[in-house]
FITORGU-63396 format. One record per residue (C-alpha): residue in three letters; x, z, y. Coordinates in steps of 0.02 Angstrom, whole numbers, plus 50000, padded with zeros to 5 digits. Example, Ala and Ser with C-alpha at 12.3 -4.5 7.8 and 13.67 -1.06 7.14 Angstrom:
! residues 2
ALA	50615	50390	49775
SER	50684	50357	49947
This chain:
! residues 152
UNK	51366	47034	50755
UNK	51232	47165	50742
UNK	51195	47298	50624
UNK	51023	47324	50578
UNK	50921	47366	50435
UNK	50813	47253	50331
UNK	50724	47221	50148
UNK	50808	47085	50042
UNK	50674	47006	49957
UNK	50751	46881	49845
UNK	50910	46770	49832
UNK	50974	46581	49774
UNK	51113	46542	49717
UNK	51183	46400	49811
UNK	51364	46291	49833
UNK	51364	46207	49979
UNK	51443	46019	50013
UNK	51607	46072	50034
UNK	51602	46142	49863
UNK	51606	46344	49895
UNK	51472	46445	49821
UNK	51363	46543	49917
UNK	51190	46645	49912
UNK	51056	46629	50015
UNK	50940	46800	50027
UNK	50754	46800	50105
UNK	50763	46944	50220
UNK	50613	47039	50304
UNK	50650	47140	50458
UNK	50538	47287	50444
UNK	50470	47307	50611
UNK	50449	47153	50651
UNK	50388	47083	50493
UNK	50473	46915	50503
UNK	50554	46839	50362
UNK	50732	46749	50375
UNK	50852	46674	50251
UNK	51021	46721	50278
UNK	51183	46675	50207
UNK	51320	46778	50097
UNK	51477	46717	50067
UNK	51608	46869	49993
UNK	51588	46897	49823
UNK	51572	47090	49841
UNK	51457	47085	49963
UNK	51360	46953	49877
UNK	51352	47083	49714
UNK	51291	47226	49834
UNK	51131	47122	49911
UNK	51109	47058	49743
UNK	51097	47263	49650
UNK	50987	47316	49808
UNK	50850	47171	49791
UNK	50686	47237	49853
UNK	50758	47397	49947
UNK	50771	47414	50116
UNK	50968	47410	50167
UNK	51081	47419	50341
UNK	51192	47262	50352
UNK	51280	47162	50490
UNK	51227	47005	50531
UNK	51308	46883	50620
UNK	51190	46738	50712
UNK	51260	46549	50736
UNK	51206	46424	50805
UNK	51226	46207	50729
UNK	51157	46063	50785
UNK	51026	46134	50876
UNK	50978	46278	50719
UNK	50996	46456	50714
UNK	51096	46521	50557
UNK	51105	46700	50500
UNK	51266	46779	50386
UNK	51263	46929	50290
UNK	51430	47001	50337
UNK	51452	47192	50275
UNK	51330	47287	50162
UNK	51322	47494	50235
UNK	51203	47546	50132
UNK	51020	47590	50075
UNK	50901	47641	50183
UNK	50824	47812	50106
UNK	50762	47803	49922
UNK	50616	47693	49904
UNK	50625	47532	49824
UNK	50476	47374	49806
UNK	50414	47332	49626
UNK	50353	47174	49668
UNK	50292	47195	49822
UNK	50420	47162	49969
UNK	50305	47119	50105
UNK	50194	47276	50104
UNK	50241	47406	50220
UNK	50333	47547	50133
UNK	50247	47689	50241
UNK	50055	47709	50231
UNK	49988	47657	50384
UNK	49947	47788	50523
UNK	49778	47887	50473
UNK	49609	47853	50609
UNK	49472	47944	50601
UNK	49331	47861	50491
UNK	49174	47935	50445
UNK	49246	47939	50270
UNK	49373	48067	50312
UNK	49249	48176	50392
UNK	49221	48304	50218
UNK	49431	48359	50232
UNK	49407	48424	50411
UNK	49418	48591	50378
UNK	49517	48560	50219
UNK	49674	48484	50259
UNK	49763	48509	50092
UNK	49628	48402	49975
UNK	49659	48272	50089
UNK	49846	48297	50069
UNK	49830	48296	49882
UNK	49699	48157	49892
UNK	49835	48042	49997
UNK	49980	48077	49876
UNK	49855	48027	49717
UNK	49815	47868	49803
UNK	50014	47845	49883
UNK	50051	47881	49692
UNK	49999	47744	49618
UNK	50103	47621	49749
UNK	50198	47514	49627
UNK	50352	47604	49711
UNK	50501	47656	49597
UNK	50636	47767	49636
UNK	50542	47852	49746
UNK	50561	48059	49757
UNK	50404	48149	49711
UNK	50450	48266	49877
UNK	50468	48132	49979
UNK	50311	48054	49923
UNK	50230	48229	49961
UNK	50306	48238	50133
UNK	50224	48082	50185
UNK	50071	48149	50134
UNK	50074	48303	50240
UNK	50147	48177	50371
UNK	49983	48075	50369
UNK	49878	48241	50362
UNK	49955	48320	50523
UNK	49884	48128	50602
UNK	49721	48161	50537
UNK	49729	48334	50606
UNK	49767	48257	50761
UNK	49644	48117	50752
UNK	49495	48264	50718
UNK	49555	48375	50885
């Protein structure tokens, strides 16, 4: 079994041949941006992965292998990973992407906090909820100490 964290995208209900009920959840793993379904059989554990749909969560998963297939199981829930949650959008990346330097960046080189404030307008309207306005902020400043480095 390994612990590691991934986003739970979405779930079916399921009962399987020999009659138990079950739920299958479409997991991403973050870094490597591959999508798996995996398997939950415990009804409290079932209820957690259900209430954290579209978060990013730490979980141990336990990898089988049938008939020549490879089968994942959801076997303890640890948590959420920080505070941000997916609206609809589970496969976009929940940090921006690291900042290059592009031509278009070129007026906030000797102004480092309009391009701070002009990040967290534009990382502002993400369709991300429960996200902390601080946090948001601290991402920006995050991305502008990369563009400071990108300009040097």
């Amino acid at each position: 079994m390994v612990k590691t964290n991934l986003i739970i995208q979405s779930h079916e209900d399921k009962t399987s041949q020999g009659g138990k009920d079950y739920t299958r959840f479409k997991c991403l793993f973050k870094e490597t941006n591959e999508g798996k379904w995996m398997s939950a059989f415990e009804t409290d554990l079932i209820k957690e992965l259900k209430a954290n749909e579209n978060r990013e969560v730490s979980v141990e998963v336990a990898q089988s292998e049938k008939d020549g297939k490879t089968y994942f199981n959801l076997r303890e829930f640890y948590g959420i990973v920080g505070n941000i949650q997916l609206d609809e959008t589970p496969n976009e990346k929940i940090m921006p992407p690291k900042i290059t330097k592009t031509a278009r960046m070129k007026p906030y080189e000797k102004d480092p906090v309009g391009l701070a404030v002009e990040i967290f307008c534009n990382l502002n309207e993400f369709k991300l909820t429960g996200v902390d306005i601080d946090e948001l902020m601290n991402h920006s400043i995050d991305l502008v100490k990369q563009a400071e480095k990108a300009f040097s």
